[in-house]
N, C-alpha and C positions, 0 to 999 in steps of 0.2 A: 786484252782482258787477262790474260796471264801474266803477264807483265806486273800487271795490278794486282793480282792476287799473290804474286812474290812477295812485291811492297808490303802488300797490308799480311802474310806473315812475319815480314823483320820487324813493322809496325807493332805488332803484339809479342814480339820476344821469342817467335819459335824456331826453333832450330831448322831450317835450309835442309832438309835430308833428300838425298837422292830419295827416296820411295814416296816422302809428303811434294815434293816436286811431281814425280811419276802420277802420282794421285791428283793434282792440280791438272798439270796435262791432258790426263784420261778425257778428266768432268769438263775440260774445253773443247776436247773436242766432238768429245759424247752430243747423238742430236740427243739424249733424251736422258733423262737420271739412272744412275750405275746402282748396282746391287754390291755390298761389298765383295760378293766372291766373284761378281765379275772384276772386279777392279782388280783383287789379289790373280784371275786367270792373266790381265793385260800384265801385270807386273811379271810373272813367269813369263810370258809371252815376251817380255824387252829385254829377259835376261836378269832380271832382280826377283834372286828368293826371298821374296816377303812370307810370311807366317800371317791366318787371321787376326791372330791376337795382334800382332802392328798395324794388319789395315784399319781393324775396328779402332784402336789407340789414336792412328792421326786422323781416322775421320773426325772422333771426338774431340781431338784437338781441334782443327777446322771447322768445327762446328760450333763449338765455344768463343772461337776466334771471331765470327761470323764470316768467315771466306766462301765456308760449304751450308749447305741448307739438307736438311733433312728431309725425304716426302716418305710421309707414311701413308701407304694405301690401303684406306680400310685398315682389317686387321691381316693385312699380307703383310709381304716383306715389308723392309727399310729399303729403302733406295737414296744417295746421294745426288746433289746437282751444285753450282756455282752460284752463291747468293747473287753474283753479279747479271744477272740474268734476268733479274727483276722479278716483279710478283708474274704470274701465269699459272693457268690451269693445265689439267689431264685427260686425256683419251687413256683408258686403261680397259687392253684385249684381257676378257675374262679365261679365255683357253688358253693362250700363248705368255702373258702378262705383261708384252710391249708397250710399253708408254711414250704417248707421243704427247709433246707438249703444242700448247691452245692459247690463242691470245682473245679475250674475250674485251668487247667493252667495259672495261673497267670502269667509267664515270658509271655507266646505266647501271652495271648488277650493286654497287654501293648506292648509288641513288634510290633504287628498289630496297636495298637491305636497310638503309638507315628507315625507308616507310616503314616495313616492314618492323622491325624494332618498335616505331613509336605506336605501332598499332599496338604491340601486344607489350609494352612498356620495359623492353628490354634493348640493354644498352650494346651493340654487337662493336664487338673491338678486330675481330679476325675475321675471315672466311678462308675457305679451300671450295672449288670447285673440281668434281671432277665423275667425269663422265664416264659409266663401265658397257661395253659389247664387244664387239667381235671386228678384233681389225681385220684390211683389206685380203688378207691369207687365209686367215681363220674362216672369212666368211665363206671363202670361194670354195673350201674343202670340207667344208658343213656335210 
């Protein structure tokens, strides 16, 4: 998968940078979508001073690219992930804000949303699911 996501940066023209590398890296190995300032923490962590302003810069590059994928949770952070990863949903802890990624039957919730649509005569082009309580930590220290 990283592999592939090199390619399809030289694919789109962008420059190879140690930090957009680092940044590829992370989101691979990451189980679940990075926060920018976690990304910029792993970057210090490897030994590369990155500044916000460049993490935010190649995420947007990556993201324009279509390498990296955006999740917006509600109106919390930003969080990045690997487009390559395909569609999937969220478990997202309301106290902690851990996000763990969910694979739902995708035929069935389309299947429901296109009825759904034609009930109320609306044409649904996207969805995002995702799920907000209290993960396995958060609950136990309630």
């Amino acid at each position: 998968m990283l592999e592939s996501c090199l390619k399809q940066m030289a694919d789109h023209a962008l420059r190879q940078t140690k930090t957009r590398e680092l940044i590829l890296s992370f989101l691979h190995e990451a189980d679940s979508p990075l926060t920018p300032s976690a990304i910029l923490g792993l970057c210090h962590q490897a030994g590369r001073p990155a500044n916000k302003t460049t993490i935010y810069r190649d995420l947007d590059a990556l993201v324009k690219a279509g390498i990296v994928r955006k999740v917006i949770v509600s109106d919390r952070k930003q969080y990045f992930e690997l487009t390559e990863r395909g569609h999937h949903h969220h478990l997202i802890c309301t106290r902690c804000e851990e996000i763990k990624d969910i694979d739902l039957d995708e035929a069935a919730v389309l299947k429901r949303a296109d009825r759904l649509g034609e009930k109320l005569g609306f044409l649904i082009q996207s969805h995002a699911v995702e799920f907000y309580g209290l993960c396995h930590s958060c609950a136990r220290s309630k």
